[in-house]
Backbone atoms as SQL, in Angstrom:
CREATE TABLE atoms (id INTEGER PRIMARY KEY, chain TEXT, resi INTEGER, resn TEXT, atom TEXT, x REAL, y REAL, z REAL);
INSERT INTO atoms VALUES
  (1, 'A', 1, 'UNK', 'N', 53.674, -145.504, -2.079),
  (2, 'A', 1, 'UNK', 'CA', 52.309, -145.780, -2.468),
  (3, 'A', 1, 'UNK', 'C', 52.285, -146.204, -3.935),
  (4, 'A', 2, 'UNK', 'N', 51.731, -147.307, -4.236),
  (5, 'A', 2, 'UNK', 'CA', 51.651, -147.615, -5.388),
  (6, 'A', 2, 'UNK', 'C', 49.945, -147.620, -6.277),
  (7, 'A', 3, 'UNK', 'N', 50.375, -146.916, -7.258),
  (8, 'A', 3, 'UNK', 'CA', 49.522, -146.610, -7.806),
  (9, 'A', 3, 'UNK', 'C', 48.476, -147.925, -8.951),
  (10, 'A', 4, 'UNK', 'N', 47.099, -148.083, -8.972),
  (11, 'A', 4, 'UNK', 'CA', 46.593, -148.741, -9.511),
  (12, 'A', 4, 'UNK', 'C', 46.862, -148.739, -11.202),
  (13, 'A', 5, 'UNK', 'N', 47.150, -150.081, -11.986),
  (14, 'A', 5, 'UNK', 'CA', 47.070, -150.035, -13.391),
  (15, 'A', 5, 'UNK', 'C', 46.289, -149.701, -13.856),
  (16, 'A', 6, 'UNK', 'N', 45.750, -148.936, -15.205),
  (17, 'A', 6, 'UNK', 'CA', 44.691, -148.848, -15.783),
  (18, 'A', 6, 'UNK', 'C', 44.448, -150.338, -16.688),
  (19, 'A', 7, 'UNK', 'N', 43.401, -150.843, -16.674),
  (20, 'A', 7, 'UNK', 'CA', 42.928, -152.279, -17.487),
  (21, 'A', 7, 'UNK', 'C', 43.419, -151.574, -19.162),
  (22, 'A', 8, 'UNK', 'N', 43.681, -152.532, -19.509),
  (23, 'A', 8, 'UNK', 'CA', 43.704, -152.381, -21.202),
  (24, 'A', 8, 'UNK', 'C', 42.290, -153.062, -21.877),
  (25, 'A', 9, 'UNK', 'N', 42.112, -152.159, -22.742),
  (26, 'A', 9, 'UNK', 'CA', 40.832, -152.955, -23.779),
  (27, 'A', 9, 'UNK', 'C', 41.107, -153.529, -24.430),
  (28, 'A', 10, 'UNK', 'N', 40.395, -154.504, -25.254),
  (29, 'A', 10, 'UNK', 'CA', 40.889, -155.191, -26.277),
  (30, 'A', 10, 'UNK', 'C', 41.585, -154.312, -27.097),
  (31, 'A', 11, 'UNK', 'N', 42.629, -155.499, -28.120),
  (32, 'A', 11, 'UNK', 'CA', 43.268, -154.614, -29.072),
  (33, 'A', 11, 'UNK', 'C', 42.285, -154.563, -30.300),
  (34, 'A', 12, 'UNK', 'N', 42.336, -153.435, -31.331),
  (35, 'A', 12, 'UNK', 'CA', 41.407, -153.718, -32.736),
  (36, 'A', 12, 'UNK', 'C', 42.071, -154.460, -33.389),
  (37, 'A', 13, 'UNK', 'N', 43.090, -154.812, -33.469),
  (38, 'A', 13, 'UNK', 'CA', 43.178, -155.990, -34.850),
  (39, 'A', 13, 'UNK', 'C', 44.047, -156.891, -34.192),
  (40, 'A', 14, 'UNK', 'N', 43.918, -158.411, -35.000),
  (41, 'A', 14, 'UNK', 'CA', 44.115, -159.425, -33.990),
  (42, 'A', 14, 'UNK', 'C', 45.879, -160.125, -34.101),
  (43, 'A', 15, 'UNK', 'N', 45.960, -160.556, -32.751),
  (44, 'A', 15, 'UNK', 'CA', 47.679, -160.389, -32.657),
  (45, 'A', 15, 'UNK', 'C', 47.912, -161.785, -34.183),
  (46, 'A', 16, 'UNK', 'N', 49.593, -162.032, -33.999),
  (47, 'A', 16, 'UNK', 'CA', 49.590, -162.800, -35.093),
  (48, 'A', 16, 'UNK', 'C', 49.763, -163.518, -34.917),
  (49, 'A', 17, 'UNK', 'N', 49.880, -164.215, -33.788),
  (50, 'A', 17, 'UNK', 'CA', 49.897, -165.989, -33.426),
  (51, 'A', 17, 'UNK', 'C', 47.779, -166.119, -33.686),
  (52, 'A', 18, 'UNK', 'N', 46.830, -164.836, -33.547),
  (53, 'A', 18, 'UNK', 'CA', 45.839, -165.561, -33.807),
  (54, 'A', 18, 'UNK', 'C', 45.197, -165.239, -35.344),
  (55, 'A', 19, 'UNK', 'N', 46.148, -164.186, -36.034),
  (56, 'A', 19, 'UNK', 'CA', 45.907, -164.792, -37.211),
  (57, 'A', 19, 'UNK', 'C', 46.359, -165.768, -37.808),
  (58, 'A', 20, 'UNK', 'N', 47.363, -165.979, -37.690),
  (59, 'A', 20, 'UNK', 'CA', 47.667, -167.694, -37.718),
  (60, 'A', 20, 'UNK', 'C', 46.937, -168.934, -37.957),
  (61, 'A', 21, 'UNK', 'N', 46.564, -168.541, -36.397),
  (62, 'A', 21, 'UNK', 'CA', 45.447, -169.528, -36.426),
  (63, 'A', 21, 'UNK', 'C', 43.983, -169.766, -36.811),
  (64, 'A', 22, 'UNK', 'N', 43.651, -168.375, -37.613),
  (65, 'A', 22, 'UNK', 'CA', 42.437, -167.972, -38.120),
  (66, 'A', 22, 'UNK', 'C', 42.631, -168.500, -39.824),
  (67, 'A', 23, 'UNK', 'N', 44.065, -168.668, -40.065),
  (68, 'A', 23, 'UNK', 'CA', 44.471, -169.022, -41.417),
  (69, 'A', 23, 'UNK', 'C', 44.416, -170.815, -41.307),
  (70, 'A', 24, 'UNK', 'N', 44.886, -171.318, -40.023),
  (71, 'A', 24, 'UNK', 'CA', 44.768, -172.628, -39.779),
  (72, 'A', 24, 'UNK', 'C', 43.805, -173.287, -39.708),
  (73, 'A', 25, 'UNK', 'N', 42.649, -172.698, -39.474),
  (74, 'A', 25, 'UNK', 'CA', 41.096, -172.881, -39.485),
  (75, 'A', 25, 'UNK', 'C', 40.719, -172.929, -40.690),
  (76, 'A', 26, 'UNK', 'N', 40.918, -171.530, -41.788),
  (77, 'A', 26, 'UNK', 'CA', 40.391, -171.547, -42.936),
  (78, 'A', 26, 'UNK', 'C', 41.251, -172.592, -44.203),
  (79, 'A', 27, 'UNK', 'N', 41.954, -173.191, -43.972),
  (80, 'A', 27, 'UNK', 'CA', 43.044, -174.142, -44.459),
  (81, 'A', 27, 'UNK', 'C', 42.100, -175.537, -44.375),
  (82, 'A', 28, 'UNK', 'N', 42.015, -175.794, -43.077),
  (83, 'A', 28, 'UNK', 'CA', 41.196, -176.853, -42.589),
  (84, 'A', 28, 'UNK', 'C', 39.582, -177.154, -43.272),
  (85, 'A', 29, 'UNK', 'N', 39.341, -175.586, -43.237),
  (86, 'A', 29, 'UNK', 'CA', 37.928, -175.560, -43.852),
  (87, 'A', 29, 'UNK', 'C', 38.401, -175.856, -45.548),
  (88, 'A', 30, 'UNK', 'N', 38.753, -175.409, -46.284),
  (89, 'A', 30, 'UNK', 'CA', 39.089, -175.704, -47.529),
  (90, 'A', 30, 'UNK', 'C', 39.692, -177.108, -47.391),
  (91, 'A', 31, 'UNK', 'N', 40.213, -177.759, -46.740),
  (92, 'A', 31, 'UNK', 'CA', 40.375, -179.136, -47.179),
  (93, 'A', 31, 'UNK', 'C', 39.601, -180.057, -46.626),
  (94, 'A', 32, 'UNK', 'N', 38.416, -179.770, -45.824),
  (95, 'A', 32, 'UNK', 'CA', 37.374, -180.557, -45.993),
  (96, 'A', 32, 'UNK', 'C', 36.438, -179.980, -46.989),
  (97, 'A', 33, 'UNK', 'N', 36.695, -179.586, -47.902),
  (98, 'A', 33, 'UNK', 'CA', 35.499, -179.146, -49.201),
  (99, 'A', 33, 'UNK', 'C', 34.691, -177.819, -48.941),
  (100, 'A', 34, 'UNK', 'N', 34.516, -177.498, -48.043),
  (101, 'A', 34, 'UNK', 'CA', 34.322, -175.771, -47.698),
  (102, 'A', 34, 'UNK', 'C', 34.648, -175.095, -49.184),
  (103, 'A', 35, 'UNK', 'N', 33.912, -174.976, -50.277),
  (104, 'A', 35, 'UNK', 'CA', 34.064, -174.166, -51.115),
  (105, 'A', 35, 'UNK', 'C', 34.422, -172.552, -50.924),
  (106, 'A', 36, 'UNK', 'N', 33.704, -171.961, -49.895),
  (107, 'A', 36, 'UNK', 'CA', 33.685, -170.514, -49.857),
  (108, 'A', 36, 'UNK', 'C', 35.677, -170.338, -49.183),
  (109, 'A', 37, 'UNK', 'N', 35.476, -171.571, -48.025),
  (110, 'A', 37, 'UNK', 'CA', 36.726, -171.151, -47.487),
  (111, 'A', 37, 'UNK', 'C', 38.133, -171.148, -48.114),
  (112, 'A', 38, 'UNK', 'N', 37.613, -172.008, -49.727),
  (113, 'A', 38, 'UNK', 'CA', 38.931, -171.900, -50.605),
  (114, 'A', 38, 'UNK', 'C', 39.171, -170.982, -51.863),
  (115, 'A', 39, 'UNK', 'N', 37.931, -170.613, -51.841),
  (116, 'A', 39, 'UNK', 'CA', 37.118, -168.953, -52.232),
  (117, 'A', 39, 'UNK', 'C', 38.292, -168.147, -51.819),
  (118, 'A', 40, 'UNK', 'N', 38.417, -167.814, -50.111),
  (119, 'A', 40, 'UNK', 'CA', 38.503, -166.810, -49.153),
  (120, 'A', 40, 'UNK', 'C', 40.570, -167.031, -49.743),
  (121, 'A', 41, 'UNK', 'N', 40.669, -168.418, -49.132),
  (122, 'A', 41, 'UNK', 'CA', 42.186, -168.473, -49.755),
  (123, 'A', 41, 'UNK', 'C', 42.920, -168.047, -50.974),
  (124, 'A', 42, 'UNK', 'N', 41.714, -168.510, -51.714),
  (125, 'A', 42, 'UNK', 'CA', 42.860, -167.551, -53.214),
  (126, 'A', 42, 'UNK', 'C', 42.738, -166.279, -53.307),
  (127, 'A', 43, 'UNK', 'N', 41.317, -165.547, -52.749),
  (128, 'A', 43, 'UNK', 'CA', 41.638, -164.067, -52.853),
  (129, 'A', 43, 'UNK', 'C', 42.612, -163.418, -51.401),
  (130, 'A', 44, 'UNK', 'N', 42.643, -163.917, -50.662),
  (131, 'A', 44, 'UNK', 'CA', 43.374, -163.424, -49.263),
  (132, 'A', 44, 'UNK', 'C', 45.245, -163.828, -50.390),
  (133, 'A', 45, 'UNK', 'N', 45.102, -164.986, -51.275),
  (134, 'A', 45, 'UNK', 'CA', 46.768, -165.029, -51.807),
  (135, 'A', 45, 'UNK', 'C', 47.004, -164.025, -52.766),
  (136, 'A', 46, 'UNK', 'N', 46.090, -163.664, -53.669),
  (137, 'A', 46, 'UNK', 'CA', 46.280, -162.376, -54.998),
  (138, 'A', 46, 'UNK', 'C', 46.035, -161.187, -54.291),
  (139, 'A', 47, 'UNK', 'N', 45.620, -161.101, -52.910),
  (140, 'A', 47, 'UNK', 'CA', 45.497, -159.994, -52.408),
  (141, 'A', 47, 'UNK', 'C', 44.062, -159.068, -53.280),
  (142, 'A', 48, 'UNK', 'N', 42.569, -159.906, -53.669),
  (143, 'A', 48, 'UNK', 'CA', 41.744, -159.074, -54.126),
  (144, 'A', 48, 'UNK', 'C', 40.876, -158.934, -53.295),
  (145, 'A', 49, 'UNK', 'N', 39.841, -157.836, -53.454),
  (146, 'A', 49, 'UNK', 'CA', 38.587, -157.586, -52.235),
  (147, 'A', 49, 'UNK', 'C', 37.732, -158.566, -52.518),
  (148, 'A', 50, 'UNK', 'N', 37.282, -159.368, -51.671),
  (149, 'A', 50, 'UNK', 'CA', 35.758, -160.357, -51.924),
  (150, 'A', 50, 'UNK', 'C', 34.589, -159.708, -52.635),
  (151, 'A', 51, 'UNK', 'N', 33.842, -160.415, -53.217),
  (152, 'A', 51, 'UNK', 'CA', 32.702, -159.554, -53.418),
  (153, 'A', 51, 'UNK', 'C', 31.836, -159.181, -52.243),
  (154, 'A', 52, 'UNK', 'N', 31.125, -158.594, -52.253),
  (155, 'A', 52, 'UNK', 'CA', 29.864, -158.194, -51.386),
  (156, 'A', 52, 'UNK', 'C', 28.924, -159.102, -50.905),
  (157, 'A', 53, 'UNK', 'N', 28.529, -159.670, -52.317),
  (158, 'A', 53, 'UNK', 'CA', 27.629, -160.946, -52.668),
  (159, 'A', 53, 'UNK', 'C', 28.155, -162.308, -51.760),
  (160, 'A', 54, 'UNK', 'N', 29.471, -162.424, -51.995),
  (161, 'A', 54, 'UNK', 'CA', 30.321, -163.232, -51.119),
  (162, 'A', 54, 'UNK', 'C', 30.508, -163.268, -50.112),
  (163, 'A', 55, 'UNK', 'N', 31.066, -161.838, -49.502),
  (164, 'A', 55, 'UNK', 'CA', 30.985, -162.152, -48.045),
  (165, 'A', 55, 'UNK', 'C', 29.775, -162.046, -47.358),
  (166, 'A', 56, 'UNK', 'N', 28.344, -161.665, -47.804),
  (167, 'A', 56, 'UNK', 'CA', 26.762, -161.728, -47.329),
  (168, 'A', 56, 'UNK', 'C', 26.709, -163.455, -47.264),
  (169, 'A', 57, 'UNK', 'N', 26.777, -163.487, -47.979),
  (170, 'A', 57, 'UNK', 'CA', 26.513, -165.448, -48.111),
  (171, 'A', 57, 'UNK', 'C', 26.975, -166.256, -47.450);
């Protein structure tokens, strides 16, 4: 007798082929002139927290 799988839930944080591609997006957005998204790039590279003000906006 074989027993039923339990479903898995989503995972909380996202695998890394789709951060990847969440970095490939925000790349894209900064080189079409997206100010905020080249904002997001230099602090995601020095590793600082966004402002508040920033990420509301």
């Amino acid at each position: 007798m074989k027993e039923a799988t339990k479903t898995r839930g989503r995972q909380h944080r996202p695998t890394t082929s789709e951060v990847a591609r969440y970095y490939e997006r925000l790349r894209s957005a900064a080189d079409q002139g997206n100010v905020q998204a080249t904002a997001l790039l230099i602090a995601l590279a020095e590793k600082r927290p966004l402002p508040v003000e920033a990420v509301a906006a």
